[in-house]
Every structure is written in structure tokens, then in C-alpha cells.
GULUMKOL-525516 format. One record per residue: residue in three letters; x negated, z, y negated of N, C-alpha, C in turn. Coordinates in nm, 2 decimals, decimal comma. Example, Ala and Ser with C-alpha at 12.3 -4.5 7.8 and 13.67 -1.06 7.14 Angstrom:
// GULUMKOL-525516
> type|n_east|n_up|n_north|ca_east|ca_up|ca_north|c_east|c_up|c_north
> ALA|-1,32|0,78|0,57|-1,23|0,78|0,45|-1,32|0,78|0,33
> SER|-1,28|0,71|0,22|-1,37|0,71|0,11|-1,29|0,79|0,00
// end
This chain:
// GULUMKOL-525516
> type|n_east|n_up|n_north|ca_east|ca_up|ca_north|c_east|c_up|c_north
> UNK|-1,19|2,59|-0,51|-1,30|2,66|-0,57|-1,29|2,81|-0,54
> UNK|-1,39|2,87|-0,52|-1,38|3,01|-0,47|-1,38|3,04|-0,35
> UNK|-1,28|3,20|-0,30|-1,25|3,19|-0,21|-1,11|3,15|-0,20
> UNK|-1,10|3,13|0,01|-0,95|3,08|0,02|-0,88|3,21|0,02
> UNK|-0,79|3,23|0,10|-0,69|3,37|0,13|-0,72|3,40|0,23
> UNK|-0,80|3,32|0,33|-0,82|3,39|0,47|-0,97|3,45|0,47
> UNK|-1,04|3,37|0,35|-1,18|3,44|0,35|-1,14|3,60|0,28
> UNK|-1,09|3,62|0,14|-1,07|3,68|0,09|-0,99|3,79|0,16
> UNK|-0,89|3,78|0,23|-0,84|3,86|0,34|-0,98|3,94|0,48
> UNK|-1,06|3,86|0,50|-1,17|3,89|0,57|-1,26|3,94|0,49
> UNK|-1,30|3,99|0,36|-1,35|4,03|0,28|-1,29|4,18|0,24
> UNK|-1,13|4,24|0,27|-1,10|4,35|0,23|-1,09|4,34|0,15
> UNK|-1,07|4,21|0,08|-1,03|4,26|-0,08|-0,85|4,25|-0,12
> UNK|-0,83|4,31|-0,20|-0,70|4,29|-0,24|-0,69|4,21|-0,34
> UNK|-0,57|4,13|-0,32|-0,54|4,03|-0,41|-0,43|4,02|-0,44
> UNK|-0,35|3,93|-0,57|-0,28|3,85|-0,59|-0,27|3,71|-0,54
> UNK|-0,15|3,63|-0,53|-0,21|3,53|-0,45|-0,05|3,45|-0,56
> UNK|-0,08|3,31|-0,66|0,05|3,28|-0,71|-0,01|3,11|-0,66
> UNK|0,08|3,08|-0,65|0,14|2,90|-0,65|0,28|2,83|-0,66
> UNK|0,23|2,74|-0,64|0,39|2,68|-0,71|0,36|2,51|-0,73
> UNK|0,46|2,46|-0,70|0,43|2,33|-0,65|0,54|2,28|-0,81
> UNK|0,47|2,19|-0,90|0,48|2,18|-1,04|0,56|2,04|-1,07
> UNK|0,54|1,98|-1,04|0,56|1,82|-1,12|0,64|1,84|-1,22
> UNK|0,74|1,98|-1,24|0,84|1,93|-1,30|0,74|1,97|-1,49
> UNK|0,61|2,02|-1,46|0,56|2,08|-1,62|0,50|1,95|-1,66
> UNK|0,54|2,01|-1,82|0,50|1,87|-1,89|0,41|1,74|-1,89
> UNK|0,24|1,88|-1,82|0,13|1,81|-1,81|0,13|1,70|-1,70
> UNK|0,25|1,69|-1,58|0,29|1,60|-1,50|0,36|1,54|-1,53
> UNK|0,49|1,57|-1,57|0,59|1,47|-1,65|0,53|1,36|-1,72
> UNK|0,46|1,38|-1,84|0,42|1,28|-1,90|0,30|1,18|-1,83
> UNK|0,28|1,20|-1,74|0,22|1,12|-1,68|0,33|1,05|-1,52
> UNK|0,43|1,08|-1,54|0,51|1,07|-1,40|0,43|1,10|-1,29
> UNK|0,36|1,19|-1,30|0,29|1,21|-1,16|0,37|1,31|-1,09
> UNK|0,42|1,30|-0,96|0,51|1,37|-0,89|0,43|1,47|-0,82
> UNK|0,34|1,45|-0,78|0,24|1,54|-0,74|0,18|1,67|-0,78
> UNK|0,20|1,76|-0,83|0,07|1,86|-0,90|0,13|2,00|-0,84
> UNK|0,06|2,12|-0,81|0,08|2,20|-0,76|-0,03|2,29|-0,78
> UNK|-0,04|2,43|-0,74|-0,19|2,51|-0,80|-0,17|2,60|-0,67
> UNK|-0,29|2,71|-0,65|-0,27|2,83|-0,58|-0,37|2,92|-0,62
> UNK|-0,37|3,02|-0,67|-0,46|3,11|-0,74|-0,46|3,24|-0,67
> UNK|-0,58|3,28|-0,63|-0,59|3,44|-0,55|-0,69|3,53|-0,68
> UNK|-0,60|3,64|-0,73|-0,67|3,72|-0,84|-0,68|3,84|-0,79
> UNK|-0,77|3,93|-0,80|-0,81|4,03|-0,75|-0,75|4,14|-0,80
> UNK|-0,66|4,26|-0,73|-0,60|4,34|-0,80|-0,66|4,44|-0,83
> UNK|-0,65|4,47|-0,96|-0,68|4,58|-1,04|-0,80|4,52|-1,14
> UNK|-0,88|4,42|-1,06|-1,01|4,38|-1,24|-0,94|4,29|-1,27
> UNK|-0,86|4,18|-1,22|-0,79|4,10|-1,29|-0,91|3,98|-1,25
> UNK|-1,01|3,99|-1,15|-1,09|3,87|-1,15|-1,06|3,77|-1,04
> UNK|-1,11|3,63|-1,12|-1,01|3,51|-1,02|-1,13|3,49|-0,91
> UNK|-1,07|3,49|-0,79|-1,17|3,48|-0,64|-1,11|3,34|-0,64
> UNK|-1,03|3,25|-0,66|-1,02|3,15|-0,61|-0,90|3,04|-0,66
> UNK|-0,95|2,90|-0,64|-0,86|2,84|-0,70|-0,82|2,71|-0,68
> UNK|-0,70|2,68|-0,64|-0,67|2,56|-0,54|-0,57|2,46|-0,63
> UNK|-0,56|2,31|-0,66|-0,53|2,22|-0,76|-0,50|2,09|-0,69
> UNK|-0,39|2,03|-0,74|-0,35|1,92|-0,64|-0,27|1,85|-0,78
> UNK|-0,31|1,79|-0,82|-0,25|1,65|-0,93|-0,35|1,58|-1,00
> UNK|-0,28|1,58|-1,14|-0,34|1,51|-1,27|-0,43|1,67|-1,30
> UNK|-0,56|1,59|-1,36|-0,62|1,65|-1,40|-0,67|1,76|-1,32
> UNK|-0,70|1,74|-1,18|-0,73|1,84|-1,07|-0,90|1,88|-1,13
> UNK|-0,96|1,75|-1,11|-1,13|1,75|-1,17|-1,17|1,82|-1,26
> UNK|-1,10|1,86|-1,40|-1,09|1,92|-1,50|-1,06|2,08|-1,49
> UNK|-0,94|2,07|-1,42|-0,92|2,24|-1,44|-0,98|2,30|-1,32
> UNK|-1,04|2,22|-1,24|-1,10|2,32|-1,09|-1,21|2,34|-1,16
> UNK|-1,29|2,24|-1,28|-1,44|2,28|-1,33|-1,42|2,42|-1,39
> UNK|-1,30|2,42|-1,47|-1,29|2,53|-1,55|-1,26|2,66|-1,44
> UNK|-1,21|2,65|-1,35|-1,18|2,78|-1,25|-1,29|2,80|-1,19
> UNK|-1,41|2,74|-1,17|-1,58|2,76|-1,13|-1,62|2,78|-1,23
> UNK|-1,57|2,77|-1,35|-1,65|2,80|-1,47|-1,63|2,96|-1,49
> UNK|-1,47|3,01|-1,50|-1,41|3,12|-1,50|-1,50|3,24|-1,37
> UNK|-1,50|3,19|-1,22|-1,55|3,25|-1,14|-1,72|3,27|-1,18
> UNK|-1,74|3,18|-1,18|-1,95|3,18|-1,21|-1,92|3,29|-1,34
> UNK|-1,86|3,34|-1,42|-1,87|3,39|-1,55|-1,82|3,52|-1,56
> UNK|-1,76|3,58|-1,36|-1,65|3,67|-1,40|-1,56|3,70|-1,51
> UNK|-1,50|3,59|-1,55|-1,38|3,60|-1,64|-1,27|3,67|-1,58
> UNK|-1,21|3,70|-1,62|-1,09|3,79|-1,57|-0,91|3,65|-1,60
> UNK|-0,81|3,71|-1,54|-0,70|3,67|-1,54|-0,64|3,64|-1,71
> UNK|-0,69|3,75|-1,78|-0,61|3,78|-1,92|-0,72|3,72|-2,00
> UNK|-0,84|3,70|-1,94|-0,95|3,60|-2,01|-0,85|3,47|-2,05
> UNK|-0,83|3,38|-1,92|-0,76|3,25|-1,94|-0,67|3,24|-1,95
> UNK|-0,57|3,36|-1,96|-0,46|3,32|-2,08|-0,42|3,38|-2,16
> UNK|-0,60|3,43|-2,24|-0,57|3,44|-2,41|-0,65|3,33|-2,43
> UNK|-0,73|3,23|-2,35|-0,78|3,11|-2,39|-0,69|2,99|-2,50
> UNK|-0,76|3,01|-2,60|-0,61|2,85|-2,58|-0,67|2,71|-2,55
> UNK|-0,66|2,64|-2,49|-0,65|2,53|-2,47|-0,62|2,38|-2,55
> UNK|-0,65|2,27|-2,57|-0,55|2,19|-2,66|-0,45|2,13|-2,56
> UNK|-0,32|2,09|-2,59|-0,21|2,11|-2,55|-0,19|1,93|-2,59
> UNK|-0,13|1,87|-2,50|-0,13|1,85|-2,33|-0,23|1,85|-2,32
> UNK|-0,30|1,91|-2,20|-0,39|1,86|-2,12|-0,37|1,96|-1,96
> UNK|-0,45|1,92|-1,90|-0,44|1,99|-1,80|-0,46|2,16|-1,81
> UNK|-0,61|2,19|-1,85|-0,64|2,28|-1,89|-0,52|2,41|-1,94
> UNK|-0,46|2,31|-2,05|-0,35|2,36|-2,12|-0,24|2,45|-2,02
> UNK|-0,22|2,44|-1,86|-0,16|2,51|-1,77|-0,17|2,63|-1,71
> UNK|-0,36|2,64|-1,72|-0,42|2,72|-1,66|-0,37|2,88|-1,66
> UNK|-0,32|2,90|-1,79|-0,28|3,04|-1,82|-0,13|3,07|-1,80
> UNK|-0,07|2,96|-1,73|0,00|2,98|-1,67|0,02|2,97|-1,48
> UNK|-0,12|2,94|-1,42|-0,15|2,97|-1,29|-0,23|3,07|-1,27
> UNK|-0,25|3,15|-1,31|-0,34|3,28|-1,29|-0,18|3,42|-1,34
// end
């Protein structure tokens, strides 16, 4: 959702860029899904998310919410002072930004 790193790099913008390949967080654990991983490009200094990349449980879910976050200009400290209900996917988000 968004941009990638290579667009955003061709755009001149400066970023943050976090990922992290996860299975070991709860929201996978309890599901044994070995799979889940994120990559998030945040714009430095507004704190706004250009982009957002999701690979497990609950991918469908939290990519709607990271289009939801970008269409809205939310900011980084937006979604994680959000709270979420806990497990769910969602529930991670403020920890990939």
C-alpha cells in the first residue's frame, strides 16, 4: 500500500524505512503461522506513513488500515496512540511504524 522505497527514493523524499520479519509475535504465534513480516517507509520529520508492506495472518486487515492511515494523512504517533483490541492483527501496527 503506498509507496515502495524505490518510488519514494525517486520522489526525493526522506524516509524512514523499518521491517522485520516476525513470526515470533504473539499475533502469529497463536495462530502457528510461521510466516508474517511488515516493511514500513515513514517520512522524516511529519511522521507521515508513505507506505506499507504485510506478509502473514491478517495481511487483508492491517494493509486496509495502512490505506486507511495514508488516505487520512495520519501520522506515525497517530497509530501508536491508537489502541487496538488485542490479539488481533491490527493490535501490531504500532509496533511497525
Amino acid at each position: 500500500m503506498g509507496l515502495t522505497e524505490s518510488r519514494a527514493q525517486a520522489k526525493g523524499l526522506k524516509f524512514k524505512v523499518k521491517s522485520d520479519n516476525t513470526p515470533n509475535w504473539y499475533t502469529a504465534r497463536r495462530l502457528a503461522e510461521r510466516v508474517y513480516g511488515y516493511k514500513t517507509l515513514v517520512e522524516e520529520g511529519t511522521g507521515q506513513i508513505l507506505g506499507a508492506h504485510i506478509v502473514g495472518p491478517h495481511a487483508d486487515e492491517v494493509i486496509n488500515l495502512f490505506g486507511h492511515a495514508i488516505r487520512q494523512n495520519l501520522t506515525a504517533g497517530d497509530l501508536q496512540t491508537t489502541m487496538f483490541a488485542y490479539p488481533t492483527g491490527a493490535s501490531d501496527i504500532g509496533y511497525m511504524v
